[in-house]
C-alpha positions, 0 to 999 in steps of 0.5 A, a space after each residue: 388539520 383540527 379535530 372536527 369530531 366534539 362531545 354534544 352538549 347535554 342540552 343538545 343531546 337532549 334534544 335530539 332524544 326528545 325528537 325521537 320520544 316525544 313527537 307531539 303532546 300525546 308522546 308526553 303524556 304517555 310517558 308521564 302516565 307510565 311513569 305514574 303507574 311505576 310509581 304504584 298510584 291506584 289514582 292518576 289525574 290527567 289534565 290538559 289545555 289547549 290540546 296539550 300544547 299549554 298544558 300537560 299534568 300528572 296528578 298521581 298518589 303513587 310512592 313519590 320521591 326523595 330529594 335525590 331522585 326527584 333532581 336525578 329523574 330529569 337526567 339522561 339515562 336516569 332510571 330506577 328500573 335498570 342495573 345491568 344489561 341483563 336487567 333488560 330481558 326481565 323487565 315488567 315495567 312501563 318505563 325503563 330507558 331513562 330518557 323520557 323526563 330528560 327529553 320532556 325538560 329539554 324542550 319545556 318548562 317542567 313544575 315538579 312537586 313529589 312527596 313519600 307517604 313518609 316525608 312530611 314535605 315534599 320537592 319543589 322543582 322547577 326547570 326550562 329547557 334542561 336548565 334547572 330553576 329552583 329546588 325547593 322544599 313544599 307542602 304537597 299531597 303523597 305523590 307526585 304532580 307534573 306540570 309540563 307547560 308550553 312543549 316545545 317552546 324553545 323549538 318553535 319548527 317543532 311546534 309549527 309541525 303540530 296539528 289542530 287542537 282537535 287532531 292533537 287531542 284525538 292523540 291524546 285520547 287515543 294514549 289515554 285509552 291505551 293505558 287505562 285498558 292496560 290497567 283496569 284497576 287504577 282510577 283514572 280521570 281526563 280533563 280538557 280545558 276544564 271540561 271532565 272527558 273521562 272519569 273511569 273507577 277501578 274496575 273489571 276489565 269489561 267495565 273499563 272497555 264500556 266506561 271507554 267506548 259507551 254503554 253499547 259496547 256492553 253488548 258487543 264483547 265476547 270473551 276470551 281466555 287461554 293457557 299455554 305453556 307459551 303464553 296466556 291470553 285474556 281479554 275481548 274481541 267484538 260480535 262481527 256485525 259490529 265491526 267497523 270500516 275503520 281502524 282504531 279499535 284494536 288493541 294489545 297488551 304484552 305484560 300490560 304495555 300496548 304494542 302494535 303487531 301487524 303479524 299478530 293482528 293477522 291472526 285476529 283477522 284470519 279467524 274472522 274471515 269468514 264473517 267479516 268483508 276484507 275491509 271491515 276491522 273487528 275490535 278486540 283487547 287482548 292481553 299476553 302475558 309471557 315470560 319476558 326473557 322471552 321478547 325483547 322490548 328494547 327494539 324502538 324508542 317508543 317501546 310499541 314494538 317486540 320480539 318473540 323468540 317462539 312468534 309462530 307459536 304465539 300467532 296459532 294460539 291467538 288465531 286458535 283462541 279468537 276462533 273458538 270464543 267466536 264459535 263457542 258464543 254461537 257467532 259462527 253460522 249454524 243450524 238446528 235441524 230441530 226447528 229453524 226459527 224462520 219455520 217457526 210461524 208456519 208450526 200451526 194448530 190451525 185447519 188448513 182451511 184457516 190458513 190465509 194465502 198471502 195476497 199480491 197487489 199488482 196493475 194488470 195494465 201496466 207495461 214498462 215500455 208505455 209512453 204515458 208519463 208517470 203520475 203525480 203519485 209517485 214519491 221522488 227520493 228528491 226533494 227538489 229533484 234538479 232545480 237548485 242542484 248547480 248543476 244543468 243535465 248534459 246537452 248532447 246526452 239525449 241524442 242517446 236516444 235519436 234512433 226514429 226509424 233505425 232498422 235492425 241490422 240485415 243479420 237480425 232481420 225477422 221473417 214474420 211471413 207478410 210483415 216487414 223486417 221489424 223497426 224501432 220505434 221512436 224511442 221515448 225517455 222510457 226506464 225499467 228496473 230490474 231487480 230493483 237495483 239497475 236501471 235500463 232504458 233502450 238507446 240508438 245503439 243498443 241498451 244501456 244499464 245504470 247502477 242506480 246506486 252509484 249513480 245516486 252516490 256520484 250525484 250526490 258526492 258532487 252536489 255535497 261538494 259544491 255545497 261545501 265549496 259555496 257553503 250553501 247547503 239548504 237545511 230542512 228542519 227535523 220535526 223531532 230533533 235528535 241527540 247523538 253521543 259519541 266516543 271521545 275521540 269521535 266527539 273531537 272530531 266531529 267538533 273540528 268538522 262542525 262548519 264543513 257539515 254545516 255546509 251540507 245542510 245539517 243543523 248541529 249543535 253542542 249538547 253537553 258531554 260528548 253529546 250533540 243534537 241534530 235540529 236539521 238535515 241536509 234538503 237533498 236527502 229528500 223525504 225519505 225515512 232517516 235515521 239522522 243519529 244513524 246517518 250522522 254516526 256513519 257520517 263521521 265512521 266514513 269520514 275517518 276510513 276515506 281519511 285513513 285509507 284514500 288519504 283524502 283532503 277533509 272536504 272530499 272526505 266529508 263529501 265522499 262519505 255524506 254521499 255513500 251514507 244518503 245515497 238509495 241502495 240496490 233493492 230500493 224501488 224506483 218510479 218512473 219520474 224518479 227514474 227519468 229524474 236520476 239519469 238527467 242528474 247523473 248526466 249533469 255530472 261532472 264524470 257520469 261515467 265513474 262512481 265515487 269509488 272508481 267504478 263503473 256507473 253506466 255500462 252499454 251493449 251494443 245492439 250488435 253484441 245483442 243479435 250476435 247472442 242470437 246466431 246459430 
């Protein structure tokens, strides 16, 4: 029998690395730019086109490189930064496997050009798909640029796996952010098809996390420092009432190099327990700095994760620091037993005869169970309540209500002396709020209670998604319209969603950088007051958390969170039309029954479960 077992080819061998260093464009970019701060640039130029999949390049004025080391970079476990195995355990660099350059060649055409601050020229290198072009010598800036065009050309399975042009720049940005948070002190700018998305100056590292996030971030960051024998630890975390229902904001540094650490990202998260809901996520940038014989960085491919040898040690530390600046900076609830501020208004020089009770509007005449209908002067919160809604109120849910003549049960019945036992009324379609938050109307079984909030959420979620099945979302336009700027990130992605909200009757348009402008709302909203840039930024924020916690199909994502974000809330008070308009649409739902989140919507008692209350 023949051997089997053979040496791979490099080109094969590869290959097979660049599948497990280079995933997508995003994974090419972030090697480059590591490579880029190695080389001690304080200037680094990123461009790319078509999300990175034509066009990735590395602009930078580090130390460029000889002949030798410019040819050599692209060889497998080629690397400046290591000589021997111990080497490893003091690494203080991005980089340092050796694979990324040769893995990036292997299934792209690369265009090198480098020069020493020394040279009077440089290095031209030219290569597709780990087969060397051209070398050449050339006139070129210090430094080095490198040109990776059209990634994964020669493994067009690859390629095919790849995301929209917007999901894979959101990646890109996403590494972008991370590596310009590790180093606030190198000037680094980003362009997309020719469009500046960031230019960020050399900076403070407050400065970098506001160039980043927008100039509202400014107001959100507390700081954060502390020294220990273990480690130091610097950086910001968030004020609680900015947190956000999606991740995305949080990150660490160990020595400068981003890591992910679901332990330690459990101690950020403890100490907020008390001011944060379980799924609200604080945003934070800290960085550690520890004795690298100390973790060990060797443990993935994509260097984002690391080992502790004193991991407890470490995880108190943080828990402990968070939890200082937050009570330090006045986060935590306290109290002045000097003089609350809510009292301050009630401190008076005034004679008691000068202090005016505060007066109540009430009717004396009204009475919730009346069957007068509600007048026109009650101001529904839908503009075109049922009719065009697609959607007709359920045929037999009415019957709820046919109780004429309906007796007590003999267990209940009433001794009112001469009277009768007491009977029912014929009931009419007649509501009562209670605690502006549940409405209950009394049917033939009993009661039943809606959760006017839900229930608003369920007409609203299925309307939304029909309007994006049909996209005939009606539109009312904004008598002011409105700019909205937001993250990078954000931008893409709302950029990608633009015909679906147009569906659900927005009016939106492009407004230059990462900037759009609202003209139109959705007519289901009806006339209430909103806040279109509020309603539009919680409209994107959903979105993202249905997406990244339900795994939700885009339309039902986008409907999901239109429908939470526009929906009435507990403590809204309701008329009686509006009322009586709210239950027939709930009924005309596909499920009344469940809110959007699984819950219960409509809840009945039983007229038996009521009189049993009663016994003695």
């Amino acid at each position: 029998m023949s051997d089997i077992i053979q040496l791979l080819p490099d080109s094969v061998a590869n290959q097979i690395a660049a599948g497990e260093v280079v995933q997508r464009p995003a994974s090419a970019v972030k090697e480059l730019l590591e490579n880029a701060i190695d080389a001690g640039a304080d200037k680094i130029q990123l461009i790319v086109k078509d999300a990175g999949k034509a066009l990735i390049q590395v602009i930078d004025n580090g130390c460029g490189m000889t002949i030798t080391d410019a040819r050599m970079c692209f060889e497998r476990h080629a690397t400046s930064k290591v000589r021997k195995a111990e080497d490893l355990f003091t690494i203080r660099t991005m980089g340092f496997r050796g694979e990324a350059m040769a893995s990036i060649a292997a299934i792209s055409q690369v265009e090198m050009k480098t020069k020493r601050h020394e040279d009077e020229v440089g290095t031209l290198i030219e290569i597709e798909g780990a087969t060397f072009i051209k070398q050449e010598p050339v006139g070129t800036p210090n430094g080095t640029s490198i040109c990776i065009k059209n990634l994964f050309y020669n493994t067009p399975a690859r390629r095919n796996f790849l995301k929209s042009n917007p999901a894979e720049m959101r990646h890109i940005i996403d590494e972008f952010q991370r590596v310009a948070l590790a180093k606030p002190h190198i000037a680094f700018s980003l362009h997309h098809d020719g469009l500046e998305v960031y230019r960020l100056p050399s900076s403070a590292m407050k400065q970098r996390i506001v160039h980043l996030f927008g100039n509202n971030y400014n107001e959100r960051l507390i700081p954060v420092e502390e020294e220990t024998t273990i480690i130091n630890l610097k950086g910001f975390i968030g004020k609680p009432e900015f947190a956000k229902k999606t991740r995305g904001e949080q990150f660490f540094f160990v020595n400068d190099r981003f890591i992910k650490d679901a332990y330690l990202n459990h101690a950020v998260n403890k100490a907020y327990q008390e001011l944060l809901p379980d799924d609200n996520f604080p945003l934070y940038v800290l960085f550690i700095d520890i004795d690298p014989a100390k973790i060990d960085v060797n443990v993935h491919p994509t260097k984002t994760e690391i080992k502790y040898l004193d991991e407890k040690s470490i995880y108190a530390i943080i828990h402990s620091a968070v939890k200082r600046s937050l009570g330090r900076f006045n986060i935590s609830p306290t109290i002045d037993f000097n003089q609350e501020t809510g009292f301050s208004n009630m401190i008076s020089h005034k004679a008691p005869e000068d202090i005016v009770p505060p007066s109540i509007a009430f009717n004396p005449d009204f009475n919730p169970f009346s069957s007068t209908k509600a007048t026109n002067k009650e101001t529904s919160f839908y503009r075109n309540e049922s009719r065009g809604s697609g959607m007709e109120p359920s045929k037999n849910w009415g019957s709820l209500y046919e109780v004429t003549n309906h007796h007590v049960p003999e267990q209940v019945s009433i001794d009112l002396g001469e009277s009768k036992d007491v009977q029912f009324e014929p009931v009419q379609k007649q509501f009562m709020q209670i605690h502006n938050r549940y409405i209950i109307s009394q049917i033939k079984s009993g009661v039943m209670i809606i959760d006017q909030q839900a229930a608003h959420e369920r007409i609203l979620y299925e309307r939304f998604l029909l309007h994006l099945e049909d996209r005939k979302g009606a539109s009312q336009q904004s008598l002011f319209p409105q700019t909205v700027t937001l993250s990078p990130n954000d931008y893409e992605l709302a950029k990608s969603l633009l015909d679906d909200i147009k569906s659900l009757g927005f009016e939106v348009r492009e407004f230059g950088k990462n900037t759009l402008v609202i003209e139109g709302i959705p007519v289901d909203l009806g006339s209430t007051n909103i806040n279109e840039t509020q309603l539009f930024e919680h409209l994107i924020e959903g979105f993202k958390n249905s997406q990244q916690e339900l795994k939700l199909d885009k339309r039902d994502a986008l409907a999901r969170s239109m429908a939470k974000n526009s929906a009435i809330k507990g403590g809204t008070s309701l008329g009686q039309q509006e009322m009586n308009t709210l239950i027939e649409e709930l009924f005309a739902c596909k499920t009344p029954n469940f809110s959007i989140s699984g819950r219960p919507v409509v809840q009945t008692i039983p007229l038996i479960e009521i009189a049993q209350k009663f016994d003695k």
